[in-house]
C-alpha positions in Angstrom: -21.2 6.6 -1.8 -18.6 8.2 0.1 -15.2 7.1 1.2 -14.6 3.2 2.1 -13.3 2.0 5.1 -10.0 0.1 5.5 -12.2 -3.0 5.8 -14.8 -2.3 2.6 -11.3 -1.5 0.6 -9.4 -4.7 1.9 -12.8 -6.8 0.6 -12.5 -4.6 -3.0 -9.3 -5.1 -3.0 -9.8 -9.0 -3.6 -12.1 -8.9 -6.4 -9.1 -7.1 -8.3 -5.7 -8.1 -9.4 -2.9 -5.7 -9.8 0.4 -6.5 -12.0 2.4 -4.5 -14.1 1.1 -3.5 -16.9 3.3 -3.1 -20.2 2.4 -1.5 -24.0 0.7 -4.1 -25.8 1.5 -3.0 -29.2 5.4 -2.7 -31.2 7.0 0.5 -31.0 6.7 0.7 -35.1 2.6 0.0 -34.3 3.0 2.9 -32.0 4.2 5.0 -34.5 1.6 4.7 -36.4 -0.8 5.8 -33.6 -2.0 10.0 -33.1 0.7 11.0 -30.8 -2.3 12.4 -28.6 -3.1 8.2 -28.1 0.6 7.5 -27.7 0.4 10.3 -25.0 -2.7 9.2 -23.5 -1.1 5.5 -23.7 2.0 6.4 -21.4 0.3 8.6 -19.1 -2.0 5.5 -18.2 1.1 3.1 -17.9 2.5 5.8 -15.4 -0.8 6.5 -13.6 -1.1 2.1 -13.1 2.8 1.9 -11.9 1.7 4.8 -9.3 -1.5 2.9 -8.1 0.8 -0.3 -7.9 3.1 1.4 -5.6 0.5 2.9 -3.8 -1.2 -0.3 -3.2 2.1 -2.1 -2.1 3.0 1.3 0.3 -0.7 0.8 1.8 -0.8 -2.7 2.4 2.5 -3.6 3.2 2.2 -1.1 6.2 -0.9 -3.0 7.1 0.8 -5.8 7.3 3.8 -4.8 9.5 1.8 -3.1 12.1 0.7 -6.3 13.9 4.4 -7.4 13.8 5.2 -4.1 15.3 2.6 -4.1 18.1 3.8 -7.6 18.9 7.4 -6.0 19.4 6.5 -3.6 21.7 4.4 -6.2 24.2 7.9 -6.9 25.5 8.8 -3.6 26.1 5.6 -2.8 27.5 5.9 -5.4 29.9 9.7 -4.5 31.2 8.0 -1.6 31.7 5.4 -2.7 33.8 7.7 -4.7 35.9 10.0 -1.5 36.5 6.8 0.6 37.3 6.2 -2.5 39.8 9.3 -2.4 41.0 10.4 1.0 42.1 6.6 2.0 42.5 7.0 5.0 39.3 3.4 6.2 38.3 3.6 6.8 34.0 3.3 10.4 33.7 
């Protein structure tokens, strides 16, 4: 299988629906539990809050870069106009 690319992960990333997740039982149920469960119960409650974040890092920074490419097409053209102007080749 391999790794996906941005595109193959963007169309995954539709069929599935991230949210917070919280413990579904009562702390007095979750006393009752092994403590190796209870363990195994908060690791994957961390691990889910990590992929969360992860997923809002990734795609969040997807999202802005268009912005940011739209903010430097002004810059880029005061450039060209100065290059135009006093004749500078770009390095």
């Amino acid at each position: 299988e391999g790794e996906l690319t941005q595109t193959e992960a963007a169309s995954e990333k539709r069929k599935v629906k991230l949210s917070e997740q919280q413990v579904a039982a009562s702390p007095d149920v979750l006393e009752q539990l092994p403590p190796r469960l209870v363990d195994i119960i908060d690791k994957s409650l961390r691990l889910q809050t990590r992929i969360l974040h992860l997923d809002r890092a990734i795609y969040r920074a997807n999202e802005e870069e268009p912005r940011r490419s739209r903010e430097l097409k002004p810059l880029e053209q005061q450039r060209e106009l100065l290059r135009a102007a006093f004749a500078v080749a770009e390095a």
